[in-house]
N, C-alpha and C positions, 0 to 999 in steps of 0.2 A: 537740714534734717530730712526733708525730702529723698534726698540721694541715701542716707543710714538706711531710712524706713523701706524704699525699694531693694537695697542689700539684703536689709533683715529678710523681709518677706521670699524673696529669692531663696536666704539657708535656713528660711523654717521651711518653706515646700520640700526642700533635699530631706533634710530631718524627716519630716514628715514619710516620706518615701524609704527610708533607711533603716537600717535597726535598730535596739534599742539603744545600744552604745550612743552613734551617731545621735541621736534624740535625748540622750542623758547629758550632753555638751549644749546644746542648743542656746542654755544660757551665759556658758562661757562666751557664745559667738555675739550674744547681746552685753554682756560688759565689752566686748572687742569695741564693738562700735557705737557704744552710748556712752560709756564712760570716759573719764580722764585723763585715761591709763596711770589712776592712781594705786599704791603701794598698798598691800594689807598687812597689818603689822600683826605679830601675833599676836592673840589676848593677853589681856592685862595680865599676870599671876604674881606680883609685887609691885612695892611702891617705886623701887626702882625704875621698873619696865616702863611705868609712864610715862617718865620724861626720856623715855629711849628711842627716839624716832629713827625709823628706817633710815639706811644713806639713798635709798632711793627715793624717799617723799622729799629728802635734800635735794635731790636731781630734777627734782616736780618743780621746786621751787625755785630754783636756779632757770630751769627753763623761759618759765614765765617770765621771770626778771631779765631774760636774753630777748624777751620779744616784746619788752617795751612796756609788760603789764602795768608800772605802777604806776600810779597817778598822782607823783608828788607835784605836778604844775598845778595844784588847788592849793599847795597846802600855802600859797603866800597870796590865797583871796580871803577877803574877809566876807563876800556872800559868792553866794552861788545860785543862779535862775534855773528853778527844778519844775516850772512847768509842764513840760512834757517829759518827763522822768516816769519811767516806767518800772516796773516790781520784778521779777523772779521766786518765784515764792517751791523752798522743796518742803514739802509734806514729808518728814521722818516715818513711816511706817515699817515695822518686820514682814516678813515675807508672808503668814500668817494671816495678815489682817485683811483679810478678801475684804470683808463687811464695811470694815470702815471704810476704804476705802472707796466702794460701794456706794455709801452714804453720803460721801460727800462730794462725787462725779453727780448723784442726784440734787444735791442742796447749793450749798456755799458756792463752788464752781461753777454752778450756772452764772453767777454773777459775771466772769470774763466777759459774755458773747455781749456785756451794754458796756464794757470799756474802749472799745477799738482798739484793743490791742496793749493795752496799757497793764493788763498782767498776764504772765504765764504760769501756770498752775506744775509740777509734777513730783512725783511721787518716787523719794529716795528710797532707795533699798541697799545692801551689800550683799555681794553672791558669795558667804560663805555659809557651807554645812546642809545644803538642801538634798532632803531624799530624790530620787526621780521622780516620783510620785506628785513631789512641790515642783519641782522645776516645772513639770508639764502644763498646772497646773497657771503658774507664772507666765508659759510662754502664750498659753493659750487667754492668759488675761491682756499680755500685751500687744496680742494680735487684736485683739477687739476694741483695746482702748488710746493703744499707742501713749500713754502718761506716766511711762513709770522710767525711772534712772535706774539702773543696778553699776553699782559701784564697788571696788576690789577696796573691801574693810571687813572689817569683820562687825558680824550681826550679836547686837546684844546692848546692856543699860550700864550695870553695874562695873564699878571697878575703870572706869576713861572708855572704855567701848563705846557710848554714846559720843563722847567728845572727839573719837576717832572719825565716828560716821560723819557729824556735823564738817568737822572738817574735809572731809572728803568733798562735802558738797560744796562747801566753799569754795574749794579748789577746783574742781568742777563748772561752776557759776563762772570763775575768774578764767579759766582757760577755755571754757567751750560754748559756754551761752555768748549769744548776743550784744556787741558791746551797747546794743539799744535798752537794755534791764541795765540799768544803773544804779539799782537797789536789789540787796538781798534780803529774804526773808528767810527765815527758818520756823518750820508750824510742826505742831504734833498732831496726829493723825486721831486724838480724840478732843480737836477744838473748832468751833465754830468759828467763821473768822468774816466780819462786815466788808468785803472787799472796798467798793465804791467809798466808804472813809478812808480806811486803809490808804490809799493811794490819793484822796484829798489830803492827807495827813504828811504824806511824802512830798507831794507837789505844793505846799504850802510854805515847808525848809526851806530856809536860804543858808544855812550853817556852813561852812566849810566841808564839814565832816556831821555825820550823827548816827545815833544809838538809837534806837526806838523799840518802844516794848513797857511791858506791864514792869514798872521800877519798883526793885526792893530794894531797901536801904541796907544797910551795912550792921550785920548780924555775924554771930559765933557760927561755926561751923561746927557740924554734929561729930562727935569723936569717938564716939558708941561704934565698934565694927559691925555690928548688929543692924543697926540704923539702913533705911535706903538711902541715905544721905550721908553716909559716912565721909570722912575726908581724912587721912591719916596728916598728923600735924607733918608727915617729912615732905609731904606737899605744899601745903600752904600753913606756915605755922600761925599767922595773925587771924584778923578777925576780918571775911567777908567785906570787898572793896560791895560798892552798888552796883547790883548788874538786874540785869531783865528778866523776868519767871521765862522759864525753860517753854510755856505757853504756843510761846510767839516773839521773834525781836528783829528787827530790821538793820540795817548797815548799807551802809552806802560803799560803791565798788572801789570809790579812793582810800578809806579808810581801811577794807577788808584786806587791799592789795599792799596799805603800806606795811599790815599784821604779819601775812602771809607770806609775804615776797620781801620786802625791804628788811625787815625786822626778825625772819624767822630763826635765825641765829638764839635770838630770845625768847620769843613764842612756846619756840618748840618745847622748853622747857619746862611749861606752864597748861601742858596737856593732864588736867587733875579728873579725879573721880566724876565731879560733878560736871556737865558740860554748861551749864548754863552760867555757872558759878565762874566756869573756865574762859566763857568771854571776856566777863567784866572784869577778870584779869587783864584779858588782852587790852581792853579797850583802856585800862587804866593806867598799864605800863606806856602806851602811847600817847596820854594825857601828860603825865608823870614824867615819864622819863625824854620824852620823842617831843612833847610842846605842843603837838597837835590841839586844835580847835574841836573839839567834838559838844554837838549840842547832845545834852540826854533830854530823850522828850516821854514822856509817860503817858502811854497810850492806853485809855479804859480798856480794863480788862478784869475777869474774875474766875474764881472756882465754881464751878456751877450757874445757875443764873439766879441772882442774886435779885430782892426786888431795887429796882433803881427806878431814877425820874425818868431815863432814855434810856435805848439801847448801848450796848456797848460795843466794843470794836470789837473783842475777843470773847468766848465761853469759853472756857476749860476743862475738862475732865468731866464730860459730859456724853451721853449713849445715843445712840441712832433715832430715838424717838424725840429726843429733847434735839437733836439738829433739823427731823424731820419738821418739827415744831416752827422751830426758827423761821426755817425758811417758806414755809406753806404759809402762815399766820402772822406772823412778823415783818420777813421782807416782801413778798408777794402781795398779801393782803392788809399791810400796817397793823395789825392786830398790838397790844399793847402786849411788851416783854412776858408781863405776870401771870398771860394764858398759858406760858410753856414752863415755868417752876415746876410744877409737879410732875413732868414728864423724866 
C-alpha cells in the first residue's frame, strides 16, 4: 500500500497542477490503483437484471481461482486455531457521508492503535455518478486520511445495488488485502462497532468455516414494492433462510472464497434486492447444497442502544452524538451503556 499511496500522491500533485479536466479524473486514477479492478454492472431496472452478472466479474472470478485463492484445504478440518486471526473490516459508506465518516475516524476506530495490528479499518465507496465538485472533495478527503476504497460498482441501496457494492468488496478483500486478515467484516457507516470483542470473538472460533453477526431467524420476505425491503418473489420465492442484520457480519476468507470463486457459477444467481438477506443465501446454498461446516455465532447487537446488563458488540442506526457517547463514556471512561440512550 505504501508503493499505491506514493503513486497516488504523485497523480494528485499533476491533478492538482492541471486543469480541470485532468482533476475531474483524479478519482478514476484512485479506483486504478485501490481497487480490484472490479466490474460495475449497470443498475438494477428489473428483476431480471439481478441475477445478470457481468462476463467480466466472471473473469474477476476466474482469475482469483487461477491463483490459488480458494481455501478448500480447511474444508476436511474439523477445527481450526484462529488465535492470531486478524479482521478486515469495510465500512459501506456513499460518497456523501463526510460526517460519518468523520465520526467514526474520531470514535470506534481509535480502537485499532491497542490491537497491534489485528484489525484494519476502511472505508468502501463505488465511483459511480460524482459531480467534480464531489470528487474533489473525495480526493481531498483521502489525501488527509488515506482509509477509503473506491471501487467500480455502482453507488446506491435499493433494487441489489447494495448487494452489488458488498460484493465488490468482497472480492476486493479476497484479491488485494493481506492474506494476514483472515476474516471479513462488512459494517454500515451508521454503527458503532466494540472492536477489542469483535476480534476476541473471531480468535475464540475454532469452526471450520463461520458466519458471524446479529442473527435473524427465518421470516417472510416483504412483497410490498413500496416496502424498503421489497424482494420480488422471481428472486427468492420462499421464506427467508437465517442470515445476519445487514448491521454488521463476519465470514471467514475460506468460506467467502469458496462463495465467490468455487461456487460462483451459483452465487451469482442469488444477487437479490436485499444484501444482507443475500448472504444468508450464500452462506446456506454452501451449507445445503456444498456440505460445508459453517458455525453461525450471534454476536450482540441492536437497533439503537437499548438498555442491557453489558455492552454490546454492535449499535445500529444510530447519530454522531450517541457514537460520540459510546466512546468518550463507555469505552474510554467505562461509564455504564444507559448514559448514552438518550443521545
Amino acid at each position: 500500500m505504501e508503493m499505491f499511496s506514493a503513486i497516488i500522491t504523485l497523480l494528485l500533485a499533476t491533478a492538482a497542477d492541471a486543469e480541470l479536466a485532468v482533476a475531474n479524473d483524479a478519482l478514476s486514477l484512485l479506483q486504478n490503483f485501490l481497487s480490484s479492478k472490479l466490474t460495475r454492472t449497470d443498475p438494477v431496472s428489473s428483476v431480471s437484471s439481478i441475477s445478470s452478472i457481468s462476463t467480466k466479474e466472471e473473469s474477476e472470478a476466474a482469475y482469483l481461482a487461477s491463483l490459488g485463492v480458494s481455501h478448500a484445504s480447511m474444508a476436511n478440518q474439523s477445527t481450526v486455531a484462529r488465535m492470531n486471526s486478524n479482521i478486515w473490516i469495510g465500512v459501506v459508506s456513499s460518497a456523501r457521508n463526510f460526517q460519518r465518516r468523520y465520526t467514526i475516524r474520531n470514535t470506534w476506530m481509535h480502537f485499532i492503535e491497542e490491537l497491534n495490528g489485528g484489525i484494519q479499518v476502511k472505508f468502501v465507496l463505488c465511483d459511480e455518478g460524482y459531480t467534480s465538485g464531489l470528487r474533489s472533495q473525495l480526493i481531498q478527503e483521502y489525501e488527509q486520511y488515506g482509509d477509503m476504497v473506491v471501487l467500480d460498482c455502482p453507488e446506491g441501496y435499493a433494487k441489489g445495488l447494495l448487494t452489488k457494492k458488498v460484493h465488490a468488496a468482497m472480492m476486493y478483500f479476497l484479491g488485494q488485502v493481506d492474506d494476514k486478515f483472515d476474516t471479513f467484516m462488512k459494517a454500515d457507516d451508521d454503527a458503532f462497532v466494540f472492536l477489542p470483542e469483535l476480534l476476541a470473538t473471531v480468535r475464540r472460533n475454532t469452526a471450520p468455516n463461520f458466519y458471524i453477526g446479529q442473527m435473524l431467524e427465518s421470516e417472510q420476505p416483504f412483497r410490498d414494492p413500496k416496502h424498503k425491503w421489497y424482494e420480488p418473489v422471481e428472486n427468492w420465492p420462499g421464506i427467508w433462510p437465517r442470515a445476519a442484520s445487514g448491521a454488521g457480519y463476519l465470514l471467514d476468507r475460506g468460506l467467502l472464497s469458496h462463495m465467490l470463486v468455487d461456487d460462483w457459477q451459483h452465487i451469482k444467481r442469488l444477487f437479490l434486492y436485499n444484501e444482507d438477506k443475500a448472504i444468508g443465501t450464500w452462506v446456506k446454498f454452501e451449507v445445503e447444497e456444498r456440505g460445508r461446516n459453517v458455525e453461525y455465532v450471534d454476536l450482540p447487537g441492536k437497533d439503537g442502544i437499548p438498555k442491557t446488563e453489558k455492552p454490546l458488540v454492535i449499535y445500529h442506526h444510530i447519530g454522531d452524538r450517541a457514537m460520540q457517547c459510546l466512546w468518550q463514556k463507555v469505552a474510554l471512561h467505562h461509564a455504564a451503556v444507559d448514559t448514552c440512550r438518550a443521545r
